[in-house]
C-alpha positions as CSV (number, residue, x, y, z in Angstrom):
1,X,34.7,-36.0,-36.9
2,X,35.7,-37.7,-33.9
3,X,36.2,-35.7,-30.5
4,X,40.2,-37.1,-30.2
5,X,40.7,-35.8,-34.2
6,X,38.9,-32.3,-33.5
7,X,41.1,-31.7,-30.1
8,X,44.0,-32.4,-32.1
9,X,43.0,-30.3,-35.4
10,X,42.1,-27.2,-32.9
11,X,45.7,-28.1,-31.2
12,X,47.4,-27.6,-34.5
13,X,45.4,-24.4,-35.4
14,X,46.6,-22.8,-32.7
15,X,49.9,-23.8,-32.6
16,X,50.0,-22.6,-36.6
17,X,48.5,-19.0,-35.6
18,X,50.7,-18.5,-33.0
19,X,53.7,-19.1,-35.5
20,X,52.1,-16.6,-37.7
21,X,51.7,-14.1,-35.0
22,X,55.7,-14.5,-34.1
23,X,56.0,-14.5,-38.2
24,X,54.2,-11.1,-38.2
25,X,55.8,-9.8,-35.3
26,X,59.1,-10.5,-36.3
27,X,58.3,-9.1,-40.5
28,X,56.7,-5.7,-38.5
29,X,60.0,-5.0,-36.8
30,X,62.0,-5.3,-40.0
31,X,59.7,-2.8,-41.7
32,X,58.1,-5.3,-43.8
33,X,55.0,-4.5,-43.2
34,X,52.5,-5.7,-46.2
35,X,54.4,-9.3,-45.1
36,X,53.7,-8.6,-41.8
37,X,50.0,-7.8,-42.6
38,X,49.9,-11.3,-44.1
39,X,51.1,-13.1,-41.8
40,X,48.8,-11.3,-38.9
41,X,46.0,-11.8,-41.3
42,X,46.6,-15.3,-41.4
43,X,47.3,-16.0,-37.4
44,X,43.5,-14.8,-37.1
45,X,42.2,-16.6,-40.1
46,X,43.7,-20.2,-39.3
47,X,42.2,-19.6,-35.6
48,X,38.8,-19.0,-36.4
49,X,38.3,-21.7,-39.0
């Protein structure tokens, strides 16, 4: 993989767990927490692939 593609991929990864995190966030404040847990779960796993 190119070094233009993989900045760009990493770009998007952390853009997407970020949105997750604010996903999470938002879910944990209306008490829905299993959806919450998902959503956290996910922000982590999409930025350490």
């Amino acid at each position: 993989m190119n070094v233009k593609i993989s900045k760009e991929l990493s770009k998007h990864r952390i853009k997407q767990a970020r949105e997750d995190l604010e996903a999470s966030k938002f879910l944990y404040s209306g008490k829905f927490y299993k959806s919450a847990n998902n959503r956290a779960y996910y922000s982590i796993l999409i930025n350490n692939l």
